[in-house]
C-alpha positions as CSV (number, residue, x, y, z in Angstrom):
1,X,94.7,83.4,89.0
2,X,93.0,84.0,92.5
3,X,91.0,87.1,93.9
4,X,91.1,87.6,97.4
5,X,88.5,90.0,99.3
6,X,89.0,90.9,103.2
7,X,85.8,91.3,104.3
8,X,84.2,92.6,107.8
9,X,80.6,92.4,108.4
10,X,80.0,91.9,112.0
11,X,79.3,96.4,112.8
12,X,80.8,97.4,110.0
13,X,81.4,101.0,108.4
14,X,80.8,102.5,111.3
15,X,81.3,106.1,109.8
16,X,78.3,105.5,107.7
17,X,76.1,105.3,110.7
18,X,75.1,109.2,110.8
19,X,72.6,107.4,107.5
20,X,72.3,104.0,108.5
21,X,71.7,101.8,111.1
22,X,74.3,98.9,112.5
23,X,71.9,96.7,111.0
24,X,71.6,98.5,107.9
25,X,75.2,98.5,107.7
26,X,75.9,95.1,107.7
27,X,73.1,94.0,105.2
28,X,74.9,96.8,103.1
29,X,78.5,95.7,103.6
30,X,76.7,92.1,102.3
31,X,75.4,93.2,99.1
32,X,79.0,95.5,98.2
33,X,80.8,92.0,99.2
34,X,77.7,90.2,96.5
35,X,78.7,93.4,93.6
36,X,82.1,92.4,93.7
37,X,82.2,88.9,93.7
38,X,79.8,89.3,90.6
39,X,82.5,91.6,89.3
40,X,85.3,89.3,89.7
41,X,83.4,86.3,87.8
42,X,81.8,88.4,85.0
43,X,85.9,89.2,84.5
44,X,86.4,85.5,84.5
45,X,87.9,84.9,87.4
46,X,86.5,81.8,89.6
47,X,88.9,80.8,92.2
48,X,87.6,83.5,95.3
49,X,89.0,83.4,98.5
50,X,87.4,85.8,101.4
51,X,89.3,86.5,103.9
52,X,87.4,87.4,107.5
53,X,87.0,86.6,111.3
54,X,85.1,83.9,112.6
55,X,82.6,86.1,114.0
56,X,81.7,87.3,110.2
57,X,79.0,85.9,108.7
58,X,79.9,84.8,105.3
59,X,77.2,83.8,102.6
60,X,77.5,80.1,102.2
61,X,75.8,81.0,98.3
62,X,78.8,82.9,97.4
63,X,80.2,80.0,95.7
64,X,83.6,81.3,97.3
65,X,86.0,80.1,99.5
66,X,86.0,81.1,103.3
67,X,89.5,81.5,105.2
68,X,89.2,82.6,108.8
69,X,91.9,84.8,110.7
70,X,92.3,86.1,113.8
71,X,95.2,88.2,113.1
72,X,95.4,91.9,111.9
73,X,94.5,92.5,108.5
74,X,98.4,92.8,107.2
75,X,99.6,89.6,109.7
76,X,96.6,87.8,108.1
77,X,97.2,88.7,104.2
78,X,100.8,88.2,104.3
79,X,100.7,84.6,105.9
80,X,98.7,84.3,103.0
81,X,100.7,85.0,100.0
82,X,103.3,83.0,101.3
83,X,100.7,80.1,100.5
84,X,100.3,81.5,97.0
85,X,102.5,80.7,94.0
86,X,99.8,82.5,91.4
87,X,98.8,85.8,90.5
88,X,96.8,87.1,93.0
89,X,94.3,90.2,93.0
90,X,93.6,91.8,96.3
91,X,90.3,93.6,96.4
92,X,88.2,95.5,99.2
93,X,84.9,94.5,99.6
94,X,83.6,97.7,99.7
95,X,84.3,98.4,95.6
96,X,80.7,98.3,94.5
97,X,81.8,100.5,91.5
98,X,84.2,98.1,90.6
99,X,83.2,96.6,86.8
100,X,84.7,93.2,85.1
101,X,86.5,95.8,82.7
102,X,88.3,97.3,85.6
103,X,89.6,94.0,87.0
104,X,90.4,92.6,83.2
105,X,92.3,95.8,82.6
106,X,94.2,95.4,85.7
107,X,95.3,91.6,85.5
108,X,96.0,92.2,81.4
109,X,99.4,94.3,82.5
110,X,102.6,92.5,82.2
111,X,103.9,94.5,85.3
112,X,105.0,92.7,88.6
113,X,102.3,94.7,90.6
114,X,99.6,96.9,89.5
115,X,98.5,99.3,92.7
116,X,95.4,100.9,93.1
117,X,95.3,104.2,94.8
118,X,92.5,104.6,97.4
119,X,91.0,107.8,98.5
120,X,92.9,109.4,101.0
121,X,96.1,107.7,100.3
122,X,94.6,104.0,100.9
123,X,95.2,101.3,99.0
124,X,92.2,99.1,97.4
125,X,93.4,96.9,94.4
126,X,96.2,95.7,94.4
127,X,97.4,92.9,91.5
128,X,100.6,90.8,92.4
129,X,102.2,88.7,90.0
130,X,104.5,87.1,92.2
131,X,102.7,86.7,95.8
132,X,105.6,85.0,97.8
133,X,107.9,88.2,96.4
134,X,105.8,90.9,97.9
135,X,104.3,91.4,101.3
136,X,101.4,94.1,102.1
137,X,101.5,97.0,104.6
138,X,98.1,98.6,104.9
139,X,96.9,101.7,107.2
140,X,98.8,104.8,107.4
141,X,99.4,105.6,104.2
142,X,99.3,102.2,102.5
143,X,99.5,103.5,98.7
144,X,103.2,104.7,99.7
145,X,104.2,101.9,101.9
146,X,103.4,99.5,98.9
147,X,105.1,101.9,96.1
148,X,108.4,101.9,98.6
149,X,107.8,97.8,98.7
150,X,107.6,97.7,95.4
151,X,111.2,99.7,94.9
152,X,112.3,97.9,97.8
153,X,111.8,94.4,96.3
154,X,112.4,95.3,92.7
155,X,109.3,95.0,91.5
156,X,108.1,96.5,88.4
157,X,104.4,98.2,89.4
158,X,101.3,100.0,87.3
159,X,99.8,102.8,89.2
160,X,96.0,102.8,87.9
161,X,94.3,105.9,88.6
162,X,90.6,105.1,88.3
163,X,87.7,107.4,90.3
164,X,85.5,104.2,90.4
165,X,87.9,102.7,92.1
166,X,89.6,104.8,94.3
167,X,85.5,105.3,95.7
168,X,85.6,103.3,98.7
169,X,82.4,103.4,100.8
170,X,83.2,104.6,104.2
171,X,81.4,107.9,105.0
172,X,77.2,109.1,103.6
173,X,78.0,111.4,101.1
174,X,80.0,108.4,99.5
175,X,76.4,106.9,98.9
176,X,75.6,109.6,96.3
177,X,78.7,108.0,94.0
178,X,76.9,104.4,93.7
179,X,73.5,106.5,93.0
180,X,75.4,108.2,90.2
181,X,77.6,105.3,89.1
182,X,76.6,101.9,90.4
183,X,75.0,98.5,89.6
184,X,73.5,95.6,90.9
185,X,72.5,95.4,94.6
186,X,74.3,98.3,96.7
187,X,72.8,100.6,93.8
188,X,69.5,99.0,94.5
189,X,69.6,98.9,97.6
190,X,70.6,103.0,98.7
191,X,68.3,103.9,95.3
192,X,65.6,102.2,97.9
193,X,66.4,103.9,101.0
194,X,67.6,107.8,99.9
195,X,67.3,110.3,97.1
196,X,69.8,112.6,95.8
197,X,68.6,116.6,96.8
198,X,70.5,119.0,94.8
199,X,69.3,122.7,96.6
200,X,71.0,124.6,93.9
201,X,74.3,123.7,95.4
202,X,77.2,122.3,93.0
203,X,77.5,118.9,95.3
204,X,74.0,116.8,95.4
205,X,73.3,115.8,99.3
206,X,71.8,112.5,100.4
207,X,68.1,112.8,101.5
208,X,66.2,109.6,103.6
209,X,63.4,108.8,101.2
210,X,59.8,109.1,103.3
């Protein structure tokens, strides 16, 4: 089995920057890729390919294989499966929630393709049994465009409907979820830079530490 992880580093999350700097960004964006390669391999799985732009600085201590594109994210992943004749788990880097008992559960399924919803109608795990029988369409709705792939190439699929993992990190108050549920160094690292200020409200707010 292989993982794959696109990964973008060079001024990433750029919706995050109302809380953090483009320099704070991508050491963040860093230390979610580190939380989910530590994920991957406390679930057993060694063989790691990132996927990312020349212009990306990769850690060369990931112990991970680096494959440069310049194509679009779906160009680039679908030229890839077409290399692949094992399962393969797609995973965002920016999971930091993700735990080795999410991915174990995921690749344990005797399904064709498990599909993990993102927020907002995203897709950010997805688990293909058969790469060279599927091909990805992300953006616009990419949870649909993969369950109509699915149908369309006869696939059987495994929604899994997971909070932890539908939390992508793209905008500050997403922050307060890896305070809440978190580990290892993106909990560390916004535990070291914000606190959580309630104000009697229902929904905690982010607060810049002094």
């Amino acid at each position: 089995m292989k993982a794959l992880i696109p990964y973008k580093k060079k001024n990433a999350k750029s919706r995050l920057s109302p809380a953090l700097s483009v320099r704070e960004r991508e050491h963040f964006v860093e230390l979610m890729l580190r939380d989910v390669v530590g994920s991957l391999r406390g679930a057993g799985i060694s063989d790691i390919d990132i996927l990312t732009t020349p212009s990306n600085g990769v850690p060369n201590d990931l112990g991970a294989n680096i494959l440069f594109s310049e194509h679009d994210l779906n160009e680039a992943i679908n030229q890839y499966l077409e290399t692949i004749s094992e399962p393969v788990l797609i995973i965002m880097a920016d999971l930091p929630l993700v735990s080795p008992g999410h991915i174990k559960e995921i690749t344990s399924t005797d399904k064709d393709l498990v599909i993990v919803p993102g927020k907002g109608g995203g897709t950010n795990v997805l688990f293909i049994r058969n790469p060279r029988k599927f091909y990805v369409s992300y953006y616009n709705s990419s949870f649909l465009n993969h369950c109509r792939i699915a149908e369309e190439m006869k696939q059987s699929t495994h929604i899994f409907d997971s909070f932890l993992l539908s939390t992508d990190i793209d905008e500050p108050h997403d922050l307060i979820e890896i305070m809440l549920h978190g580990h290892g160094l993106s909990k560390v690292y916004v535990d070291s830079k914000f606190e959580m200020e309630g104000n009697g409200k229902s929904r905690a707010r982010l607060e810049l530490l002094q």
